[in-house]
Each structure stands twice: as structure tokens, then as C-alpha cells.
BASE-629277 format. One line per 8 residues: number of its first residue (from 1); their letters; for each residue x, y, z of N, C-alpha, C, CB. Coordinates in nm, 3 decimals, decimal comma, always signed. Glycine has a CB too. Example, Ala and Ser with C-alpha at 12.3 -4.5 7.8 and 13.67 -1.06 7.14 Angstrom:
# residues 2
1) AS) +1,319:-0,569:+0,780:+1,230:-0,450:+0,780:+1,320:-0,330:+0,780:+1,131:-0,447:+0,905; +1,285:-0,225:+0,708:+1,367:-0,106:+0,714:+1,290:+0,003:+0,787:+1,408:-0,060:+0,572 $
//
This chain:
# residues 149
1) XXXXXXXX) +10,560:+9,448:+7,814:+10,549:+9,385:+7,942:+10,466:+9,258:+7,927:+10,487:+9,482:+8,046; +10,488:+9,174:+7,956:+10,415:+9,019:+7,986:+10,397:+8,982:+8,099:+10,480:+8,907:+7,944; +10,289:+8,935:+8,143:+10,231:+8,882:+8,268:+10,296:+8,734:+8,262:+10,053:+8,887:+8,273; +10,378:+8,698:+8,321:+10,406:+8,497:+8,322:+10,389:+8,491:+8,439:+10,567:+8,405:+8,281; +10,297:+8,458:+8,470:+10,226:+8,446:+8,606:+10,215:+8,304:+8,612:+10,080:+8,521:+8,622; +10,145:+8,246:+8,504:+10,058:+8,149:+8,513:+10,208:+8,064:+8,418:+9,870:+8,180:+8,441; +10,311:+8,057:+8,308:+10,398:+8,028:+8,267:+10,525:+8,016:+8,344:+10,394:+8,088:+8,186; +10,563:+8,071:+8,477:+10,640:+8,091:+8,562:+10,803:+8,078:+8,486:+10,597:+7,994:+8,677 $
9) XXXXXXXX) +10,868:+8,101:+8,527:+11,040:+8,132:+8,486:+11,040:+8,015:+8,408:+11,181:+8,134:+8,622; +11,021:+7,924:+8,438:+11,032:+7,779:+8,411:+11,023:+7,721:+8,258:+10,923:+7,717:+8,489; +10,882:+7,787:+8,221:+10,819:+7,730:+8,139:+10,854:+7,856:+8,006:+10,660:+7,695:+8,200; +10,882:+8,004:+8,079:+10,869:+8,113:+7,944:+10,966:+8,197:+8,008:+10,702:+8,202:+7,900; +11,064:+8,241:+7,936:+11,193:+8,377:+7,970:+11,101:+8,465:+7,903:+11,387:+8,374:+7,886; +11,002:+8,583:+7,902:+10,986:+8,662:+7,805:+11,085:+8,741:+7,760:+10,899:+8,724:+7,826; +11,201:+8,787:+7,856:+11,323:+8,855:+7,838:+11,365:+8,799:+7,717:+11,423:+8,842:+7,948; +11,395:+8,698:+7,699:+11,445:+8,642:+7,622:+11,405:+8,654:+7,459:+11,436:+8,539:+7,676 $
17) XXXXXXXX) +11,269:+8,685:+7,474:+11,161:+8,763:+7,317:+11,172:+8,874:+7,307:+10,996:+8,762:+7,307; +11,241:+8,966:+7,339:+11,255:+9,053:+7,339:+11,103:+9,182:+7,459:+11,284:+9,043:+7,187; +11,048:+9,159:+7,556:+10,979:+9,199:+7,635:+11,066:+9,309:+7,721:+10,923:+9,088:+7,699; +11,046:+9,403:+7,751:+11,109:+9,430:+7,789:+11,121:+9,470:+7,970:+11,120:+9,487:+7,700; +10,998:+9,391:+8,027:+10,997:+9,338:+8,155:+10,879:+9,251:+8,149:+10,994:+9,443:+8,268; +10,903:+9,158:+8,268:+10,818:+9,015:+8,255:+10,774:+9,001:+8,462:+10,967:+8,837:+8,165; +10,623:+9,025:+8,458:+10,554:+9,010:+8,596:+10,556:+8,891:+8,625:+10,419:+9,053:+8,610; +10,539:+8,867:+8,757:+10,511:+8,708:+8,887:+10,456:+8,776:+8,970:+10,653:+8,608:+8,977 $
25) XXXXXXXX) +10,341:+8,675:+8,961:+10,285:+8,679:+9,111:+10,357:+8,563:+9,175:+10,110:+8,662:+9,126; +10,436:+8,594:+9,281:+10,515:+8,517:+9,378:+10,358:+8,435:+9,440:+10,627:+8,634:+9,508; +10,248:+8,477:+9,479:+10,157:+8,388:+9,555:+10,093:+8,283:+9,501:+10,065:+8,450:+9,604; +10,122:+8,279:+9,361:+10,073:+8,164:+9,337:+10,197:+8,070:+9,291:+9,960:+8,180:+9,237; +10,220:+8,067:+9,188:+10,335:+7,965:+9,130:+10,450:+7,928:+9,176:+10,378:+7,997:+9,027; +10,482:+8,054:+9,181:+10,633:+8,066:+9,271:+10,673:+8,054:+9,420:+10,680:+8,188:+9,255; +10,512:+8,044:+9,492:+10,540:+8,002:+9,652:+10,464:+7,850:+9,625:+10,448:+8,127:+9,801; +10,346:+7,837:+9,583:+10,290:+7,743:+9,523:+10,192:+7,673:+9,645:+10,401:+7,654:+9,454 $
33) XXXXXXXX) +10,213:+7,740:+9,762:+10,124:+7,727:+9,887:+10,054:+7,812:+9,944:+10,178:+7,697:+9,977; +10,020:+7,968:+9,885:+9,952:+8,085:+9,905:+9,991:+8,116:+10,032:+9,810:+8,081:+9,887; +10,114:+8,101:+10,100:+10,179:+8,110:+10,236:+10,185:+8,278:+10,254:+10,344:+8,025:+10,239; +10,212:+8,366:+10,143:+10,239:+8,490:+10,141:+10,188:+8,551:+10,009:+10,376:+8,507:+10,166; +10,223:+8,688:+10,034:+10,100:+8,783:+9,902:+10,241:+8,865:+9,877:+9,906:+8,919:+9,976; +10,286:+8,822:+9,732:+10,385:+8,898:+9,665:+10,428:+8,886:+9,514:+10,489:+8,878:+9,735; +10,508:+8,964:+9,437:+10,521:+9,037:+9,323:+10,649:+9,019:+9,264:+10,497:+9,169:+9,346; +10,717:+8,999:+9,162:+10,826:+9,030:+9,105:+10,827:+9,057:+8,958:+10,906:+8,940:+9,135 $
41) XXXXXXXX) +10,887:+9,176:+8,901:+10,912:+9,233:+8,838:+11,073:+9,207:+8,801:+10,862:+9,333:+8,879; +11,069:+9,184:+8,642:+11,175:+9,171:+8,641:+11,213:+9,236:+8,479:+11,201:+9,028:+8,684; +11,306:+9,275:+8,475:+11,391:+9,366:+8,369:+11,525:+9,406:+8,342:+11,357:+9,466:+8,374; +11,518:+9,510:+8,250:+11,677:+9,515:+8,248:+11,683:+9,658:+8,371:+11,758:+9,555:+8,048; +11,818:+9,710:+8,380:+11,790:+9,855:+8,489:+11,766:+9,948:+8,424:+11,903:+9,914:+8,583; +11,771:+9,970:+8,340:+11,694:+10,097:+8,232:+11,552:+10,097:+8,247:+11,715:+10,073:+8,056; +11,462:+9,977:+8,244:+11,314:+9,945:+8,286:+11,291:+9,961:+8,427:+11,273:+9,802:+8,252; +11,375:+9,860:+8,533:+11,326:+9,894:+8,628:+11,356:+10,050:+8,709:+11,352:+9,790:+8,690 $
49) XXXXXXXX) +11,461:+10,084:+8,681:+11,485:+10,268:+8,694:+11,319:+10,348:+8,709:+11,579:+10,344:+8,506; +11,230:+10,314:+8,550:+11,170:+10,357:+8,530:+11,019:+10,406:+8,605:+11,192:+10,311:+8,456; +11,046:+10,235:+8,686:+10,958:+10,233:+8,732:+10,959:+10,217:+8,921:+10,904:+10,144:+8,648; +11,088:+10,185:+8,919:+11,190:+10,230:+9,071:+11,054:+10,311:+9,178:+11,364:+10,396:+9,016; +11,101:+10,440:+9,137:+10,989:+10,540:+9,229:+10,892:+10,543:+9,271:+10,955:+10,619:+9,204; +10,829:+10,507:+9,183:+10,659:+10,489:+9,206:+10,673:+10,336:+9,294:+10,544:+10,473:+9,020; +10,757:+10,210:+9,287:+10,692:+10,131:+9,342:+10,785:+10,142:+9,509:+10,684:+9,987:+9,244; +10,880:+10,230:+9,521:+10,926:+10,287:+9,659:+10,839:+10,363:+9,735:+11,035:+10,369:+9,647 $
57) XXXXXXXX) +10,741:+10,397:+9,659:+10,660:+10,512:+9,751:+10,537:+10,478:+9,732:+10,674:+10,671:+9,716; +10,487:+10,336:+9,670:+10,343:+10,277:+9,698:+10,356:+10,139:+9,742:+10,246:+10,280:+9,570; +10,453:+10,140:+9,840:+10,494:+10,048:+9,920:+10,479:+9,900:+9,869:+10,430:+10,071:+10,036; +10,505:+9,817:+9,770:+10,546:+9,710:+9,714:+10,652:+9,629:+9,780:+10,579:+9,745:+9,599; +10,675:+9,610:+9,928:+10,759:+9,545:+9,983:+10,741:+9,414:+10,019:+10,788:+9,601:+10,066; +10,840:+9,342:+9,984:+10,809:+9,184:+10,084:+10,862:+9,226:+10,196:+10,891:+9,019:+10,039; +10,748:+9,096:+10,340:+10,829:+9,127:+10,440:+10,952:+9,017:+10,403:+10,752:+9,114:+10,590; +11,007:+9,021:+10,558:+11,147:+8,953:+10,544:+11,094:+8,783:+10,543:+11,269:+9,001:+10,696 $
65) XXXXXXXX) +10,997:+8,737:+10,605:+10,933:+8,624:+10,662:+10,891:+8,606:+10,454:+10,776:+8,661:+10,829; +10,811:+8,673:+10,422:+10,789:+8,633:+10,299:+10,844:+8,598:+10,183:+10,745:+8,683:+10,275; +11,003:+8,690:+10,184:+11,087:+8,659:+10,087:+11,132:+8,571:+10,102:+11,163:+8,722:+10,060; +11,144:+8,539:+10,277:+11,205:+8,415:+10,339:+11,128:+8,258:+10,266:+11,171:+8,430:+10,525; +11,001:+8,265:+10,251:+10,909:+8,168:+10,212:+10,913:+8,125:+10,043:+10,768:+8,227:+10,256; +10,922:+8,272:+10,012:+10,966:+8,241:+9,842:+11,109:+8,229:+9,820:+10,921:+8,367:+9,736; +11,193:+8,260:+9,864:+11,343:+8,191:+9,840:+11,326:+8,020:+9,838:+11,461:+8,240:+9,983; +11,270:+8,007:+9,967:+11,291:+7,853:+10,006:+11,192:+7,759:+9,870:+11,214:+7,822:+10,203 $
73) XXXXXXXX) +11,070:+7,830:+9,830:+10,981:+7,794:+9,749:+11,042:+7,753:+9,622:+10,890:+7,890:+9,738; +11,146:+7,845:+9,550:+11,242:+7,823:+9,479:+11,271:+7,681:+9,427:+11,333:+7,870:+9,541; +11,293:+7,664:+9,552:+11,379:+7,507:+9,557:+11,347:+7,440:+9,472:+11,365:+7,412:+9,669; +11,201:+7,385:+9,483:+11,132:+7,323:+9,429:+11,013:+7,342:+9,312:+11,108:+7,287:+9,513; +11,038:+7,491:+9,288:+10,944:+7,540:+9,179:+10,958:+7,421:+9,046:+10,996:+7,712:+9,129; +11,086:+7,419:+8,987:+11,122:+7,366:+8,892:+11,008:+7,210:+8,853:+11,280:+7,349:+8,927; +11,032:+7,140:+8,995:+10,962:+7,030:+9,005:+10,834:+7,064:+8,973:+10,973:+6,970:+9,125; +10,802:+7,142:+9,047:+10,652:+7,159:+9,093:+10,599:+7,189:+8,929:+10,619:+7,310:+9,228 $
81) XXXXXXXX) +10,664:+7,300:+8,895:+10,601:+7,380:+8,764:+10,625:+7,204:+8,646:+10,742:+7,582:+8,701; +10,706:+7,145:+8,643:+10,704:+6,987:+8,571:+10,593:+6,920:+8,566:+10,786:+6,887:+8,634; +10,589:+6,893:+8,694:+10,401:+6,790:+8,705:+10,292:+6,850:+8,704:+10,357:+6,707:+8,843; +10,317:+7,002:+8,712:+10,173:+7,092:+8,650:+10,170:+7,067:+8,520:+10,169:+7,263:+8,663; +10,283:+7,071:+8,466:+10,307:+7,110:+8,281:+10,198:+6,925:+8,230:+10,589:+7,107:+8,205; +10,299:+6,779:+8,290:+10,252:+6,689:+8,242:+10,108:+6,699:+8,284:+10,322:+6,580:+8,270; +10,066:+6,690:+8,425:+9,909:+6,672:+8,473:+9,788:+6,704:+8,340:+9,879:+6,801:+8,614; +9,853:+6,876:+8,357:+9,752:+6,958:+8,213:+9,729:+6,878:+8,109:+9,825:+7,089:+8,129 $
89) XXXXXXXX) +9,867:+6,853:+8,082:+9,821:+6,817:+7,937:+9,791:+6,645:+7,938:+9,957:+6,865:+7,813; +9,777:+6,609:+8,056:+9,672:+6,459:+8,011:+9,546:+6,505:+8,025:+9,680:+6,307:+8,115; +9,521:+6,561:+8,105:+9,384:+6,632:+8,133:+9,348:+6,655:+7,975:+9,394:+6,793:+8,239; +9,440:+6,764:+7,948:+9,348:+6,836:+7,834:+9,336:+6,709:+7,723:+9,434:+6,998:+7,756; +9,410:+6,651:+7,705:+9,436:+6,487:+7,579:+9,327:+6,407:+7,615:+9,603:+6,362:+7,605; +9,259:+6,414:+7,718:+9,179:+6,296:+7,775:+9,044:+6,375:+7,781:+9,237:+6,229:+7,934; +9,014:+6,491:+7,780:+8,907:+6,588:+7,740:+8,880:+6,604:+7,568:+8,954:+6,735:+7,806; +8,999:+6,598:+7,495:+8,997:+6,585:+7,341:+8,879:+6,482:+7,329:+9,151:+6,529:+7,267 $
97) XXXXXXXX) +8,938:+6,397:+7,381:+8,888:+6,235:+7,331:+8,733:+6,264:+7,423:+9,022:+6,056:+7,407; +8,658:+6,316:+7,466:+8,558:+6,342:+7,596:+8,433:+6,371:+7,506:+8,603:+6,490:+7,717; +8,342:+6,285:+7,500:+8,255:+6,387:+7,368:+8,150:+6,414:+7,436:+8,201:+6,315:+7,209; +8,157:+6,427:+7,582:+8,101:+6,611:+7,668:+8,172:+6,691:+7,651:+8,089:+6,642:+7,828; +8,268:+6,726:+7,635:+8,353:+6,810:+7,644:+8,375:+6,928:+7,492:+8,468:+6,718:+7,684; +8,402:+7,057:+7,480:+8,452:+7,071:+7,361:+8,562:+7,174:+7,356:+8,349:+7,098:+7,275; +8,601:+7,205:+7,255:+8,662:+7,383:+7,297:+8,817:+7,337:+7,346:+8,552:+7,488:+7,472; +8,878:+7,237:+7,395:+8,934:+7,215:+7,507:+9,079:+7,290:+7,461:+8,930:+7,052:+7,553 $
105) XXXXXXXX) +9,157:+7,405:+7,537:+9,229:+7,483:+7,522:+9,325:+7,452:+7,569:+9,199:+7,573:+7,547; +9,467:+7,398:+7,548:+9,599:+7,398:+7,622:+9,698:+7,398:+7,518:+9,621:+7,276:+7,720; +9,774:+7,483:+7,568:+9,865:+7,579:+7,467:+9,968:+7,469:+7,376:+9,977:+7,706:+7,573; +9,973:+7,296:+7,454:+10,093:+7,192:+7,412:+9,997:+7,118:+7,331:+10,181:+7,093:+7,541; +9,862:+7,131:+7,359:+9,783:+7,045:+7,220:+9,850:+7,091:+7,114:+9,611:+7,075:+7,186; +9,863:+6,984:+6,995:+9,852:+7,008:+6,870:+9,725:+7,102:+6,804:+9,854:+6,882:+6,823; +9,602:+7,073:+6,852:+9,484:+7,158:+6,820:+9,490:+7,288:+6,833:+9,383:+7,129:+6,886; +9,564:+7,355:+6,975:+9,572:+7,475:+6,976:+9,643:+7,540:+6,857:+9,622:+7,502:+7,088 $
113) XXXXXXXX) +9,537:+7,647:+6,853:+9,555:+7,766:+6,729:+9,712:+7,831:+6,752:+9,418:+7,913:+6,748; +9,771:+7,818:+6,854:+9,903:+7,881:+6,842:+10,010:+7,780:+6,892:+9,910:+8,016:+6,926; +9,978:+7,648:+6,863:+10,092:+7,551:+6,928:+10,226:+7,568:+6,861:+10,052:+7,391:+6,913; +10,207:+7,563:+6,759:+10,373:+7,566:+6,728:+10,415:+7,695:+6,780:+10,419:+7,556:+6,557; +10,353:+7,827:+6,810:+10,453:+7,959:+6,900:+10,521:+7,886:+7,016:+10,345:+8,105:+6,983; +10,376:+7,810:+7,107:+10,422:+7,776:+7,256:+10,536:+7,725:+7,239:+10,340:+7,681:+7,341; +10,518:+7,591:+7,116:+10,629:+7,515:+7,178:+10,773:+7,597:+7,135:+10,625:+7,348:+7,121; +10,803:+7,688:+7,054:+10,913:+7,773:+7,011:+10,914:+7,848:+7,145:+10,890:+7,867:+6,866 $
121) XXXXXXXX) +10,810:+7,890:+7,222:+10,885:+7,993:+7,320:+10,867:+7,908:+7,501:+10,778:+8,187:+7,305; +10,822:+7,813:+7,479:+10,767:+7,752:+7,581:+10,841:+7,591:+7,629:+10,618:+7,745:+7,536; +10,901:+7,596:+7,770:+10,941:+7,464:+7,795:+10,825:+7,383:+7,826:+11,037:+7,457:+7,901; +10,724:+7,453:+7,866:+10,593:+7,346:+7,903:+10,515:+7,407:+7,910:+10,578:+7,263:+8,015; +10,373:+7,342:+7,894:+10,227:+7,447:+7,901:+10,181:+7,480:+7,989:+10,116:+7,415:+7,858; +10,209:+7,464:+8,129:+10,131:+7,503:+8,220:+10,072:+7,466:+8,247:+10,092:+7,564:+8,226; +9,992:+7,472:+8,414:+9,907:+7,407:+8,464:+9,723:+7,449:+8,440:+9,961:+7,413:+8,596; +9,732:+7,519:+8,398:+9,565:+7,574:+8,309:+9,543:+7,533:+8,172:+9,547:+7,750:+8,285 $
129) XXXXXXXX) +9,404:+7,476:+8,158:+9,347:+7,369:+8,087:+9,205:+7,440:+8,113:+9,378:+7,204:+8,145; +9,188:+7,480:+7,985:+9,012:+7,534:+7,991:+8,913:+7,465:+7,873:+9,000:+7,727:+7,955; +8,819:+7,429:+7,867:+8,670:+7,320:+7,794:+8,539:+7,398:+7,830:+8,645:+7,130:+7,885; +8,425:+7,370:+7,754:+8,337:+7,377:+7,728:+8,272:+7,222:+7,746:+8,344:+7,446:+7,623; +8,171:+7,229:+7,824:+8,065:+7,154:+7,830:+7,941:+7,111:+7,682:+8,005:+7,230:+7,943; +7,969:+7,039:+7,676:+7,871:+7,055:+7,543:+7,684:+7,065:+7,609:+7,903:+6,874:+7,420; +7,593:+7,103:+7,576:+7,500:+7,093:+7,657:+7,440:+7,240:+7,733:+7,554:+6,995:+7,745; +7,565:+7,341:+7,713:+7,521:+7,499:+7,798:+7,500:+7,483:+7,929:+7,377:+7,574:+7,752 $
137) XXXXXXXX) +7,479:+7,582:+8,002:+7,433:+7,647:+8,097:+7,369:+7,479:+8,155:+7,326:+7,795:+8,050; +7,313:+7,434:+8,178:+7,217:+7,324:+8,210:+7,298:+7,201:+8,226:+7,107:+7,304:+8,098; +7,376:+7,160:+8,112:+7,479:+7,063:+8,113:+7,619:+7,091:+8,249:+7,540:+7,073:+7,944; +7,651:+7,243:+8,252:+7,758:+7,277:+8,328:+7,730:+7,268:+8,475:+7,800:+7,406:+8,292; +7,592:+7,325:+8,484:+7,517:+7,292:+8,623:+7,528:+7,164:+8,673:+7,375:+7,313:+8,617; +7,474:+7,061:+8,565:+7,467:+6,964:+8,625:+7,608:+6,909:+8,657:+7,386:+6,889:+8,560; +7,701:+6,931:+8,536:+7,872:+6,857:+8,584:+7,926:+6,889:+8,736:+8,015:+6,934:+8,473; +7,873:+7,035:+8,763:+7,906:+7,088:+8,853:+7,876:+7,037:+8,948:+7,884:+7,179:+8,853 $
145) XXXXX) +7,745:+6,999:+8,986:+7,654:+6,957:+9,085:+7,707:+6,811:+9,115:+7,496:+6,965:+9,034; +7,772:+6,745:+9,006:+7,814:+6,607:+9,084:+7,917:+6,584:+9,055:+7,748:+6,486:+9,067; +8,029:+6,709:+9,034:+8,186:+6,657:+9,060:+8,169:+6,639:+9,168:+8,314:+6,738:+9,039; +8,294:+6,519:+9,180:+8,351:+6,466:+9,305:+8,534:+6,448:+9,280:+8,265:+6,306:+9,340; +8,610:+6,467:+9,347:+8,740:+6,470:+9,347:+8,777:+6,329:+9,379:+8,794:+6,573:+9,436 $
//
């Protein structure tokens, strides 16, 4: 099972690696406006069979208004999940070069320890980009204290 939560349809089929079901949280990526609180599971019917029952009788339902919101969300995932993929990775390219910065993690760097997997299983990296402050605890405070957007 694989969580592509944060990779959305877009960017990773795990089906496709052989997984043999692959989670979404519909509330974040896939509605992309936190409009509604929902789930998809996806597999072959031998998997979901398996797990059928238990999620009929611990009530895992969209309402109709919500599926209604993630259908339409659809539309535009494709886009959306695109300019997350580029955004990240200037971010993270422009944090490389940052010498506050260190650590800086995104799966389409060359630096990352597993880039050549991503890019074999991956149309794009995603919109999460994680760094280290050089400086600790004291340094992070302070970045913190005077971001401005």
C-alpha cells in the first residue's frame, strides 16, 4: 500500500510498481481548496473486496455535495499539481545556492539521495520542499520571527 497523497495521480501511478493499492486524501491535493474532508482508495477488486466491509460499516462515505466538489476539482488537478511540481523545485534550486540554508530535500534535485528512482517513477516532484536552517534552534526562531510573504 502507498500513501500518494502528497504525489497525487499526476505525478506517481503506484499501481503501476506493482503496489497493490495506492491512498488520496481527496482534501488536500485533489480538491486543492480544503472545501471537503475525503479519501480514495484505489486498487484492483481482489484488494478492494478485501477491504469492502470494514469500510461499509465504519462509515467512509462522501456526501453527494463533496464528491460533487472533488469531481469538479478534477478538472484542474492536472494544472494545479504542474505549478506545484515547477514552484518546488525553484524553491528548492534557489535554497541549494542559500548558504543559510542546508539539508535542502526535493525528490527532482539531482542531490537527492534517491533522484534517479523519482525521476523513473515520477512525472514531477511535488509540491513539498523541506531545509534546515543553518544556525539551530536560534537561527529558525529568528527566520521565523521575520518571514514575511
Amino acid at each position: 500500500m502507498v500513501d500518494n497523497c502528497f504525489a497525487t495521480p499526476i505525478n506517481q501511478q503506484p499501481l503501476n510498481f506493482g503496489a497493490h493499492l495506492s491512498i488520496h486524501s481527496a482534501t488536500k491535493y485533489i480538491d486543492g481548496q480544503g472545501r471537503g474532508m475525503g479519501g480514495i482508495i484505489l486498487g484492483s477488486n481482489e484488494h478492494i473486496a478485501k477491504i469492502q466491509a470494514f469500510a461499509r460499516h465504519s462509515g467512509p462515505a462522501l456526501s453527494p455535495f463533496n464528491a460533487w466538489n472533488f469531481s469538479k476539482s478534477l478538472e484542474t488537478l492536472s494544472l494545479r499539481v504542474e505549478k506545484h511540481n515547477s514552484n518546488a523545485l525553484e524553491i528548492a534550486q534557489r535554497l541549494e545556492k542559500n548558504p543559510n540554508a542546508e539539508n535542502v530535500k526535493y525528490p527532482f534535485l539531482k542531490s537527492h539521495p534517491h533522484y534517479e528512482i523519482a525521476k523513473k517513477q515520477m512525472n514531477g516532484g511535488g509540491g513539498l520542499v523541506s531545509f534546515e536552517i543553518k544556525g539551530g534552534l536560534k537561527a529558525g526562531k529568528n527566520f521565523w520571527t521575520n518571514f514575511k510573504c
